[in-house]
C-alpha positions in Angstrom: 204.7 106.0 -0.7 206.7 107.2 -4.0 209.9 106.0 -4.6 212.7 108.6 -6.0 215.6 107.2 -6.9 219.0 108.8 -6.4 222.2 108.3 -8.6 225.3 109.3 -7.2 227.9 110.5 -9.9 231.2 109.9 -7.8 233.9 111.1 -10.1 233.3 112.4 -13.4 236.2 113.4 -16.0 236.9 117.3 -15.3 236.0 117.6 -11.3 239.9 118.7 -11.0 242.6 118.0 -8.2 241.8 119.7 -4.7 238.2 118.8 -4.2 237.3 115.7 -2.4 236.9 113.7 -5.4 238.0 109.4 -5.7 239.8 108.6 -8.2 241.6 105.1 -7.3 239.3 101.9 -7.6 239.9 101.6 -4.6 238.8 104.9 -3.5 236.0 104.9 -6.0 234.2 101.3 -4.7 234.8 102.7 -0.9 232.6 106.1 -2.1 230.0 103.7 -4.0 229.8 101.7 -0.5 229.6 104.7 1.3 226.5 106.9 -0.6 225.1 103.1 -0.8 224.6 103.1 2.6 223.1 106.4 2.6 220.9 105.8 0.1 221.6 106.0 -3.8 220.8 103.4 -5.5 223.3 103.4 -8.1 226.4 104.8 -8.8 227.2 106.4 -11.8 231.3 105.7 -12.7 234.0 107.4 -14.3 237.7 106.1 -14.4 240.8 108.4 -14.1 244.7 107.6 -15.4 247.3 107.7 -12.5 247.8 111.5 -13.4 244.2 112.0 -12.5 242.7 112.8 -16.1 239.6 111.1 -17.1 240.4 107.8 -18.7 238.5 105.2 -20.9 240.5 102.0 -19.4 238.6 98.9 -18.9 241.4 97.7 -16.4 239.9 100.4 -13.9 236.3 99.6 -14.4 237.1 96.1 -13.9 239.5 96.5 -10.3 237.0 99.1 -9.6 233.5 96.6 -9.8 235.4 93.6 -8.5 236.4 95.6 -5.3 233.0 96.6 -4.9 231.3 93.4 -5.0 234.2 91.7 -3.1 235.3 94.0 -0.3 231.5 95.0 0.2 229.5 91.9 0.5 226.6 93.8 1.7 226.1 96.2 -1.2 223.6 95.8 -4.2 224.0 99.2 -5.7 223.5 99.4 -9.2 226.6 100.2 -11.1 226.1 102.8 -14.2 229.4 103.2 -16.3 229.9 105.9 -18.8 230.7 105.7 -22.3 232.2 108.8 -22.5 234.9 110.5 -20.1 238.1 111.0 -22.1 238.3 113.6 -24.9 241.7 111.9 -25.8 239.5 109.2 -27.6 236.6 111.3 -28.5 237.2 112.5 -32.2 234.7 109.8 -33.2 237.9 107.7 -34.8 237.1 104.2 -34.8 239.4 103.1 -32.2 238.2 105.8 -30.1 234.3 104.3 -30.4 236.0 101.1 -30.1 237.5 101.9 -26.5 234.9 104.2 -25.3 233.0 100.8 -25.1 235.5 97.7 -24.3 234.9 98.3 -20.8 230.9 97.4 -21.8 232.0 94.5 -23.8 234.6 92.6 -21.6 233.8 93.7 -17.5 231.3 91.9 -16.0 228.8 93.2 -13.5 228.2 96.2 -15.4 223.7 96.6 -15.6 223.9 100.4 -16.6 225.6 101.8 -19.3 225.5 105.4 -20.8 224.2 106.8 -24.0 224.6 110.1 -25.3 222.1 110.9 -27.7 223.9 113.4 -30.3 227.0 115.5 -30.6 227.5 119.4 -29.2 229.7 122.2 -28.3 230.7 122.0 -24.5 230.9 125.5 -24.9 233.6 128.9 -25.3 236.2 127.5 -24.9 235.7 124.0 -25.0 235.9 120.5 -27.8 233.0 118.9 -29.6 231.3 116.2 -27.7 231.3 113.7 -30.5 228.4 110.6 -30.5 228.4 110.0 -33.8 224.8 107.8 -35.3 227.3 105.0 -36.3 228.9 104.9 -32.8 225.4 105.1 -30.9 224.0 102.2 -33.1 227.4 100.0 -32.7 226.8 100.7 -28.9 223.2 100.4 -28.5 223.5 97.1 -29.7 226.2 95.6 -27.6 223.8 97.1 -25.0 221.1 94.7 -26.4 223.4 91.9 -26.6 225.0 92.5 -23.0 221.7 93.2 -21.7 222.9 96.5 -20.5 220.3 99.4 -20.1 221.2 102.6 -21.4 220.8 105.8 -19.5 219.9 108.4 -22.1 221.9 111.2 -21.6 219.9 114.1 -23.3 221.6 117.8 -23.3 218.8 119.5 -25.3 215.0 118.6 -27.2 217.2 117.2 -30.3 218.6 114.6 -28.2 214.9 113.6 -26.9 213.9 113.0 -30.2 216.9 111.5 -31.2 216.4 108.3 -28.8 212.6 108.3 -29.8 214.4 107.2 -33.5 216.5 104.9 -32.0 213.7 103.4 -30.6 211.5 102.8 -33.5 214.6 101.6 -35.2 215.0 98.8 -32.6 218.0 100.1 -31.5 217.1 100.2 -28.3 214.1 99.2 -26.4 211.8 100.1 -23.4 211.7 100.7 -21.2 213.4 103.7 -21.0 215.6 106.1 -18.6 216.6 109.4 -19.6 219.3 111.2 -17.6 218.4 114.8 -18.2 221.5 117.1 -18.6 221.5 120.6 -17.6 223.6 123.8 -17.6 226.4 122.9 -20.0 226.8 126.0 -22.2 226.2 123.7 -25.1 222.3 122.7 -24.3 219.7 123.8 -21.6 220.3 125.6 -19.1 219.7 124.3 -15.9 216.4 125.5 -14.6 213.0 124.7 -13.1 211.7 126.1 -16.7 214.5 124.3 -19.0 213.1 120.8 -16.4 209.4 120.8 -17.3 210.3 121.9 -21.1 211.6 118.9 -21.6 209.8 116.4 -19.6 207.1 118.4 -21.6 208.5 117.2 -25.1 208.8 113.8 -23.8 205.2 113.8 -23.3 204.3 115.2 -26.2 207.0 112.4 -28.1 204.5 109.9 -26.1 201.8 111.0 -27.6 203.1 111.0 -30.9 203.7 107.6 -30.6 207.5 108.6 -31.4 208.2 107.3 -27.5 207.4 104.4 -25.5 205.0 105.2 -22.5 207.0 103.2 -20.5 210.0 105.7 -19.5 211.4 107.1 -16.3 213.2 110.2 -16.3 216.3 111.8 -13.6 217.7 114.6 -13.9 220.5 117.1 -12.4 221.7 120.3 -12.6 225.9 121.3 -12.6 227.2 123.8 -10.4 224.6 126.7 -9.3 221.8 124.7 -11.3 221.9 121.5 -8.7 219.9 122.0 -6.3 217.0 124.5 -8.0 216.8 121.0 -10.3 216.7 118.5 -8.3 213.6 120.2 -6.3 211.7 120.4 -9.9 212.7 116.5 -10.7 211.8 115.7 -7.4 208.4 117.7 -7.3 207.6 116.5 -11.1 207.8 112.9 -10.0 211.2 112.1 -11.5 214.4 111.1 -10.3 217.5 112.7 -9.6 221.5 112.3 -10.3 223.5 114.2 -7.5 227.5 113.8 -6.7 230.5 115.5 -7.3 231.1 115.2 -11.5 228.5 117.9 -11.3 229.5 120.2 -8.2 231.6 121.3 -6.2 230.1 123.2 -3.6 227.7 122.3 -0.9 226.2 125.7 -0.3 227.3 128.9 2.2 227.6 129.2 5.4 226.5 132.6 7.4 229.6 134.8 6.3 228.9 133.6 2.4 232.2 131.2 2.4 231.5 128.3 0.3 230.9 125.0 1.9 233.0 122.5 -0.5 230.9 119.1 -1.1 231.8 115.7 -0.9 229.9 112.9 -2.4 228.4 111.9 0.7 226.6 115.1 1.8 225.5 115.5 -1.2 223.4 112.1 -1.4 222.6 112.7 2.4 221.2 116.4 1.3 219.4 114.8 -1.7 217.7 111.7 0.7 216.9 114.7 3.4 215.0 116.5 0.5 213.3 113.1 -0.7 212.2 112.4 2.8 210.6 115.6 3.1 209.1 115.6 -0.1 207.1 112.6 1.8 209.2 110.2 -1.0 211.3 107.6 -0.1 214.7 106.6 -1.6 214.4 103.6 -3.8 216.8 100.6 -2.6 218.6 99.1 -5.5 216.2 96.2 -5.5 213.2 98.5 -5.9 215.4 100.7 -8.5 216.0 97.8 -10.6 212.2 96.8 -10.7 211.4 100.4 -11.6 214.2 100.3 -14.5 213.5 96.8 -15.5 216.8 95.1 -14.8 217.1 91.6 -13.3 217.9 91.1 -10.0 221.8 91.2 -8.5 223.2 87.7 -8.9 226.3 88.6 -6.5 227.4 85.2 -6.7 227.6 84.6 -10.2 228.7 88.3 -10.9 231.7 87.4 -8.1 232.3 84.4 -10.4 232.4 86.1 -13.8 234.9 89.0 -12.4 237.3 86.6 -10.7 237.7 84.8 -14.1 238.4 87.4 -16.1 241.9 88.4 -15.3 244.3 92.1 -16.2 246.0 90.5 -18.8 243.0 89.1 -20.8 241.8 92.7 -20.4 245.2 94.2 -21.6 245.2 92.1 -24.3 242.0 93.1 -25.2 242.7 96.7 -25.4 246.1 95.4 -27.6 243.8 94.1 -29.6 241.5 97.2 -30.2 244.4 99.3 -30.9 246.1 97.1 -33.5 243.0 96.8 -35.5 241.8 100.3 -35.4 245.0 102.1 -34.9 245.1 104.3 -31.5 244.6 107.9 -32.1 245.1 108.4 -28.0 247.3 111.7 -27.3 248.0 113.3 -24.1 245.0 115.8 -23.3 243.4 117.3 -20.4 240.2 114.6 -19.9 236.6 115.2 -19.8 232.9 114.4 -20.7 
């Protein structure tokens, strides 16, 4: 039987105040645990300051993995961590790169790690999404070196071909996962048609030769676009990235009030709609051998987070700010 693999998105950088939405580590690891057990296999994660704005701070990843794989023994999910989630930090300065990625360089336990293949408009009104070449070739080889795997983030066909260049550069290497983005006013829209145009140009980028054959692609929709695209990943083979980053709203009931979401019934929709399919979801064991990532060493990752303390971490960030000069200021978050 098919495996599908399911990505739960917990938190994201914009999902605002109000919805159900962690945004503690502690809260954040207890929702990982929780769509774990109900049957994502990884977790994508986003951090947020203690106002609640999206936040590049490797202190959070780190309390945030260590709680995980402490107070949930029994948990192999894989964790994902984004490179981008702050636009305080995202006007492609160098200490901006530079802390978009510390969290990558210092945490351990991290086996996932974003990569978004090209800059764009978020849309009217909205800032410039900046992933500059030198940034994505800085962080696709601390990837390499961290043996991290990058989930290609692609919001349009440039971005496609984008990672096929990376590629044949060596930047990166196969195999390969693209995360397929839909519905930001920036890049496709998020429909069964915008779906199989791009898993189309992926094919035809295989072909070419100017992509590996050895890719596997997820995909998800925001807002309206969820769930008309996660029935056309599911029925084109692929996988699929559900949770609340990308919406809100569960559905309707019978008077036409909205149903608000939680992370939870989303996954538990998105497993329901595997299952009937006649899929199954893919355990993080089985995700990792379909992604090509080693095995969990809990016991060694356990080791490596217990030795790393907040101060080393603090002085790390120090560090990154003294030799690239901060550009942080006090903005709404996102990305």
């Amino acid at each position: 039987m098919a495996k599908t693999i399911i990505t739960a998105a917990l938190t994201g950088a914009v999902t605002p105040h109000g919805y159900d939405v962690p945004e503690t580590p502690e809260e954040i690891a207890k929702c990982a645990y929780d769509v774990w057990k109900a049957g994502a296999a990884i977790v994508h994660l986003h951090m947020r300051d203690d106002q609640g704005a999206g936040v590049m701070d490797p202190v959070k990843f780190y309390q945030t993995i260590k709680i995980l794989r402490t107070q949930y023994p029994d948990c192999d999910v894989i964790v994902n961590c984004t490179s981008s989630g702050d636009n305080r930090v995202s006007d492609d300065s160098p200490y901006g790169n530079h802390i978009r990625m510390l969290h990558h360089k210092i945490v351990p336990g991290i086996q996932m790690g974003t990569f978004d293949a090209g800059s764009f408009n978020w849309g009217i009104p909205g800032g410039i999404f900046s992933n500059s070449p030198s940034m994505l070739t800085e962080l696709g080889n601390l990837y390499l070196e961290k043996n991290i795997k990058p989930e290609f983030e692609v919001f349009d066909m440039g971005m496609i071909r984008a990672v096929g260049v990376y590629w044949k550069k060596g930047i990166v290497k196969a195999p390969l996962h693209f995360q397929l983005c839909l519905g930001v006013v920036g890049g496709m829209a998020a429909t069964p048609e915008d779906v199989q145009t791009m898993l189309s140009e992926i094919r035809r980028l295989q072909s070419e030769g100017n992509l590996p054959q050895e890719v596997t692609v997820s995909g998800f929709g925001i807002g309206k676009g969820h769930l008309p695209v996660m029935f056309a990943m599911i029925a084109n083979g692929c996988h699929i990235r559900v949770g609340m980053e990308d919406n809100v709203v569960y559905g309707k009931d019978k008077d036409g009030n909205k149903i608000l979401a939680t992370n939870l019934m989303l996954v538990e929709r998105a497993a329901r709609a595997i299952e009937a399919f006649g899929n199954e979801c893919a355990t993080p064991a089985e995700a990792r051998e379909m992604l090509g990532l080693a095995p969990l060493d809990r016991e060694a990752e356990v080791k490596a987070l217990e030795a790393l303390t907040i101060e080393e971490i603090e002085k790390a960030k120090q560090a990154c700010a003294d030799e690239y000069g901060t550009t942080y200021k006090q903005e709404e978050g996102m990305g």
